[in-house]
Each structure stands twice: as structure tokens, then as C-alpha cells.
DOKE-538412 format. One record per residue (C-alpha): residue in three letters; x, y, z negated. Coordinates in steps of 0.25 Angstrom, whole numbers, plus 5000, padded with zeros to 4 digits. Layout:
BEGIN
 rest east north   up
  ALA    X     Y    Z
...
//
This chain:
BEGIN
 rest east north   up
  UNK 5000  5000 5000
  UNK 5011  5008 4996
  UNK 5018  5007 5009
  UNK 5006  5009 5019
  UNK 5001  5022 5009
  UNK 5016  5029 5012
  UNK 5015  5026 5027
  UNK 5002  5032 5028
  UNK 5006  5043 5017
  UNK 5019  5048 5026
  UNK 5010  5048 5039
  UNK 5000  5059 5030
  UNK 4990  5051 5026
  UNK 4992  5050 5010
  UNK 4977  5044 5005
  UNK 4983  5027 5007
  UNK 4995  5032 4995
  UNK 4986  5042 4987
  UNK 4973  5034 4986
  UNK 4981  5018 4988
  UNK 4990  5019 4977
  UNK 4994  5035 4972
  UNK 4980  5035 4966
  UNK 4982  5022 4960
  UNK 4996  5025 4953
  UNK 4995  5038 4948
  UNK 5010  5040 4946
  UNK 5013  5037 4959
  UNK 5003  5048 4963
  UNK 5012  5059 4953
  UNK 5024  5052 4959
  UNK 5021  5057 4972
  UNK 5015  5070 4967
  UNK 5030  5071 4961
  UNK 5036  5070 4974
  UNK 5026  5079 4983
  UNK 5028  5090 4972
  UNK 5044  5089 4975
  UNK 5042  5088 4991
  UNK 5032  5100 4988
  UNK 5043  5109 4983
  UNK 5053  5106 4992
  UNK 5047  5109 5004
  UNK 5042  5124 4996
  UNK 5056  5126 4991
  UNK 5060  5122 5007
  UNK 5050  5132 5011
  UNK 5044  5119 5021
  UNK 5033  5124 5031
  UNK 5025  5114 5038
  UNK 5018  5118 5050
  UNK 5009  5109 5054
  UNK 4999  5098 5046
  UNK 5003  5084 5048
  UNK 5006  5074 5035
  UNK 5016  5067 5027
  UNK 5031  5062 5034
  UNK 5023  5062 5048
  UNK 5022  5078 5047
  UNK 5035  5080 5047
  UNK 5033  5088 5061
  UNK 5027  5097 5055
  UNK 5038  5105 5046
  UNK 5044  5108 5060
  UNK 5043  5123 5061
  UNK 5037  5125 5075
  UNK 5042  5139 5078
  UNK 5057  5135 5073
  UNK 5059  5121 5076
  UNK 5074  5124 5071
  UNK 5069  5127 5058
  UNK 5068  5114 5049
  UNK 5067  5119 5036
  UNK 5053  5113 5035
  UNK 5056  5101 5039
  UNK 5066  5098 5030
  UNK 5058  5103 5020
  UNK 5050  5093 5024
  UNK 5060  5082 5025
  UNK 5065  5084 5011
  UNK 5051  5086 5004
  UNK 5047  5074 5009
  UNK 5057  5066 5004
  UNK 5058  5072 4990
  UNK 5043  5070 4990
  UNK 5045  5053 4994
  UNK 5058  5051 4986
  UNK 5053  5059 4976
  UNK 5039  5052 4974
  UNK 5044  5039 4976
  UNK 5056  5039 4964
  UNK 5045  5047 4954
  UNK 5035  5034 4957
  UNK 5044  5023 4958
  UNK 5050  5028 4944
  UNK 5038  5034 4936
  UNK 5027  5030 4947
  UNK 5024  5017 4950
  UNK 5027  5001 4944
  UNK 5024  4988 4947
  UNK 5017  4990 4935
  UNK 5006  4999 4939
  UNK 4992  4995 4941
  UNK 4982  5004 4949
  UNK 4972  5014 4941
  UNK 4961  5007 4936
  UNK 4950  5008 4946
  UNK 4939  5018 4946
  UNK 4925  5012 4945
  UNK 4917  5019 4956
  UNK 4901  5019 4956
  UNK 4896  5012 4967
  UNK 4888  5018 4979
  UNK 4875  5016 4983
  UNK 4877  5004 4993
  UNK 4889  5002 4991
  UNK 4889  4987 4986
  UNK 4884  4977 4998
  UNK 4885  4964 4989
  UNK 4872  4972 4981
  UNK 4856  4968 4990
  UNK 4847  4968 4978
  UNK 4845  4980 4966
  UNK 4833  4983 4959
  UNK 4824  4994 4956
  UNK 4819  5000 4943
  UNK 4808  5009 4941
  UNK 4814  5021 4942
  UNK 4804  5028 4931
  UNK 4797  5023 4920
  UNK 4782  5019 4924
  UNK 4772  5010 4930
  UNK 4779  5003 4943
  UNK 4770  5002 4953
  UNK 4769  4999 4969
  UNK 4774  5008 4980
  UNK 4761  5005 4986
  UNK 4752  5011 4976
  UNK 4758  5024 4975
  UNK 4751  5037 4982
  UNK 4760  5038 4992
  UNK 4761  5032 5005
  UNK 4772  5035 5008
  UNK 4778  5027 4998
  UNK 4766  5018 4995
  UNK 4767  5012 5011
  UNK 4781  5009 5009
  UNK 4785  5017 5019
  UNK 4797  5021 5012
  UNK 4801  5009 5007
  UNK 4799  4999 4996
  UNK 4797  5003 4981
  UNK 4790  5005 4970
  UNK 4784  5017 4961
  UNK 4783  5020 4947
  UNK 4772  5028 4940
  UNK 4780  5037 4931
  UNK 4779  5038 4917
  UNK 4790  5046 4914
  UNK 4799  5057 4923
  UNK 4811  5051 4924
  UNK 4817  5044 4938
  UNK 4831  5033 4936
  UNK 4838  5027 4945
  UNK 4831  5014 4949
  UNK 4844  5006 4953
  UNK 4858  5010 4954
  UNK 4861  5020 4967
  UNK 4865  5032 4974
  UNK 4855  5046 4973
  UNK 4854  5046 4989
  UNK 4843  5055 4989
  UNK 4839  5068 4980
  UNK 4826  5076 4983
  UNK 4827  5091 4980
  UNK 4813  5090 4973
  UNK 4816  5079 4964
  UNK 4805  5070 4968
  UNK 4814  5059 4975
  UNK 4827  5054 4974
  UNK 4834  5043 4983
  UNK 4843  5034 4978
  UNK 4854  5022 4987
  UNK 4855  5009 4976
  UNK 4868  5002 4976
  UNK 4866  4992 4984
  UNK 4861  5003 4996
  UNK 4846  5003 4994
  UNK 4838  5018 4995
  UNK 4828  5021 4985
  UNK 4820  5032 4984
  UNK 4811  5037 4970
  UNK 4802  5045 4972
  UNK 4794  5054 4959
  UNK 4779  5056 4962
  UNK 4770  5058 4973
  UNK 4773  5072 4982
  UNK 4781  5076 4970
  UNK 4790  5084 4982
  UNK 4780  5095 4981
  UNK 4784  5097 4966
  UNK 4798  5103 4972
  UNK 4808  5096 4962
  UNK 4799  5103 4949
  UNK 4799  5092 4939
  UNK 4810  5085 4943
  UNK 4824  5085 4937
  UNK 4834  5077 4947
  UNK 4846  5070 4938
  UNK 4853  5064 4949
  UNK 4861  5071 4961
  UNK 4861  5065 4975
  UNK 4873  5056 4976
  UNK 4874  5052 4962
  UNK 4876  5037 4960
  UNK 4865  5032 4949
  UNK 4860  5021 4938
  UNK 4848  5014 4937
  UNK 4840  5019 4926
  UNK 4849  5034 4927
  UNK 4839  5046 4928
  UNK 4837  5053 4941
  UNK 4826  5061 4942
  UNK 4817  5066 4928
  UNK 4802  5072 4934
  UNK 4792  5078 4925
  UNK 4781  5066 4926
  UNK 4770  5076 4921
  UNK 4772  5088 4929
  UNK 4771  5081 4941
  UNK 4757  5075 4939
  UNK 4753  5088 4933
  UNK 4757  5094 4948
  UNK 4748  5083 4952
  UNK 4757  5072 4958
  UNK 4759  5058 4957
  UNK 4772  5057 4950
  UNK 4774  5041 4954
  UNK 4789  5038 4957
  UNK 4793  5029 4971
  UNK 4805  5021 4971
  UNK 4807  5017 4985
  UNK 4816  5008 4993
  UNK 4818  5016 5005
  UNK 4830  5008 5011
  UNK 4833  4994 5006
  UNK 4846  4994 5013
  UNK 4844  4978 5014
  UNK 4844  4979 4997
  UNK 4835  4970 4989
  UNK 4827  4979 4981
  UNK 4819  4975 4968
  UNK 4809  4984 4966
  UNK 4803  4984 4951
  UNK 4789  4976 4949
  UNK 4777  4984 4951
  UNK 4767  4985 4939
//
């Protein structure tokens, strides 16, 4: 790795060495920091200009002063940096830097994206508010009630607070609070829906807790929605939970009471 990092590294492509091992042994990271610091100084004490943009031991052309090609200062200042910074960084890491010893930094545990994990076809839905759980079929709406939209189930509400069904991705945030879209882990999209032309109500009574993007638990709150204000406005304040895209998923929907 070593090797095949320094090849790419001198033709100006420095990401293989930073990311493949630098990273990973932090000393040999301030080894190098040691040695750019010194090749740094150089060329400013040498006064080195360089007067075009190419990378690393491959740019050498580059310390060439175009209007005086006699003129070389630069490009010994180029030559003697360069070779301060590689002698330099390599005594300071193979004395203070690196052993046979070292283990790479423990690794960093990443959340997992929506989607992300092909070896998972099933999950299973909770009922994302306390309530009665009830068909999709029965509810007053047909856009939802005819399936159009998808598979799913809806909840008469008992108290006004939305959580994550399942373990996902908030895919999807409407302005007015009413909806939120959410991508499960294994890739599923699922949309909750609070009440019955609740859109018209233009976010009032609705507190978002979530931001689009954020990666969430089941059971963590997403939306709170004052239950009683939106019947007093007159609407039905049953919540949907819809399987708009199965993405080849087995979904498990909770029983219906």
C-alpha cells in the first residue's frame, strides 16, 4: 500500500497516502507535516516561484521561469525543498513515526444508510401514534382509502405525537408539518400522513422535531400535533402510514383492530 500510495503521491495525487495509511497512523501523518514544514521554508527562504499549476515530483516544469529560462533559482528551490521534505519525513517517521508495532485506529462506527444493507428483505412496522389501528380502506379519504398510493394502515390518534415506525432516513419533510416521508433501512419508502386535509391548516399546530436528511430510531419523535386544535378546526386528524415504494421489501404491517 505503501509503495502504490508514494507512486500516486509523487504524480500529485495525494488522497491513496492520506486516507490508506497517514490517516491511520497519526504520527506518520506529523511525520510528513515535519517534512513539508521544512521544504515549505526552503523554497520561501530561496525566494522559489512557480509558475504554473501542476502536482507533486511530476511539476517539476513548472519552477521554469518562462521569460528567463536562464534563470534557475526556482528550480533548485524546487529541487532542494523536495528533497529536504522526503529525507526529512522519511528519517522523522521511520525513528518517531512508525513500527512494526502499530495497529491501525480503532474503526469509527458509521450509521448505516437508508438502503444500504441488500442482505435485509423484511422490516416491520409499528403504529406510529398511540390509537386505534385501523384499515386503510375505512378511512375518509380516497386517495388513501383505494390504495392508490400504496399499502398501509392508519391510526386514530389518541394523543399528538408522530415516531418513527421503523428504522430510516427522513427522505421527505412537508413545510406545513402534516407529512413526512421517511427511506427504511433496507430501502422501503414510507409516507405518515397527520389527518384529513390538515394542509390547509398551514403548519399551525404542528411542531417538526426532525430535519430532512436525518438518520432516525424506531420509536424516536418526529412530529408533535395538537390533536384537539385540529378537530376544533374541523378535520379529521387520522394519521396514514403508507408503503409508497416496496423496493422488493417484505413489509409487515401491524394488525388492524
Amino acid at each position: 500500500m505503501g509503495i502504490s500510495a508514494a507512486v500516486s503521491a509523487f504524480c500529485g495525487v495525494t488522497e491513496p497516502a492520506i486516507y490508506g495509511i497517514n490517516l491511520r497512523f497519526k504520527k506518520v501523518f506529523i511525520s510528513g507535516l515535519i517534512g513539508s514544514a521544512v521544504g515549505g521554508l526552503i523554497t520561501g527562504l530561496m525566494h522559489g516561484t512557480m509558475y504554473g499549476f501542476t502536482g507533486s515530483l511530476i511539476g517539476f516544469s513548472s519552477f521554469f521561469n518562462p521569460k528567463n529560462p536562464s534563470d534557475l533559482t526556482s528550480f533548485y528551490a524546487f529541487l532542494l525543498s523536495s528533497a529536504a521534505a522526503l529525507v526529512i519525513s522519511f528519517i522523522v517517521a521511520w525513528v518517531w513515526g512508525y513500527n512494526d508495532e502499530m495497529v491501525a485506529g480503532k474503526k469509527v462506527e458509521k450509521k448505516q444508510r437508508p438502503g444500504s444493507e441488500a442482505k435485509q428483505k423484511s422490516e416491520t412496522l409499528t403504529a406510529p401514534v398511540a390509537g386505534k389501528v385501523i384499515a386503510l380502506s375505512s378511512v375518509n379519504d380516497p386517495v388513501f382509502s383505494t390504495g392508490a398510493m400504496g399499502e398501509g394502515f392508519a391510526v386514530v390518534p389518541t394523543e399528538g405525537v408522530v415516531k418513527a415506525p421503523v428504522d430510516g432516513e427522513v427522505a421527505a419533510l412537508f413545510e406545513t408539518g402534516h407529512a413526512i416521508g421517511l427511506k427504511t433501512t433496507a430501502g422501503a419508502e414510507v409516507l405518515i400522513h397527520i389527518g384529513i386535509d390538515t394542509v390547509m391548516l398551514k403548519g399551525k399546530g404542528f411542531n417538526v422535531k426532525v430535519a430532512q436528511g436525518d438518520l432516525v430510531k424506531a420509536g424516536q419523535t418526529l412530529i408533535e400535533f395538537d390533536l384537539d386544535g385540529i378537530k376544533e378546526a374541523g378535520y379529521d386528524p387520522t394519521v396514514m402510514t403508507v408503503v409508497t415504494d416496496k423496493h422488493d421489501v417484505d413489509i409487515k404491517l401491524p394488525s388492524v383492530e
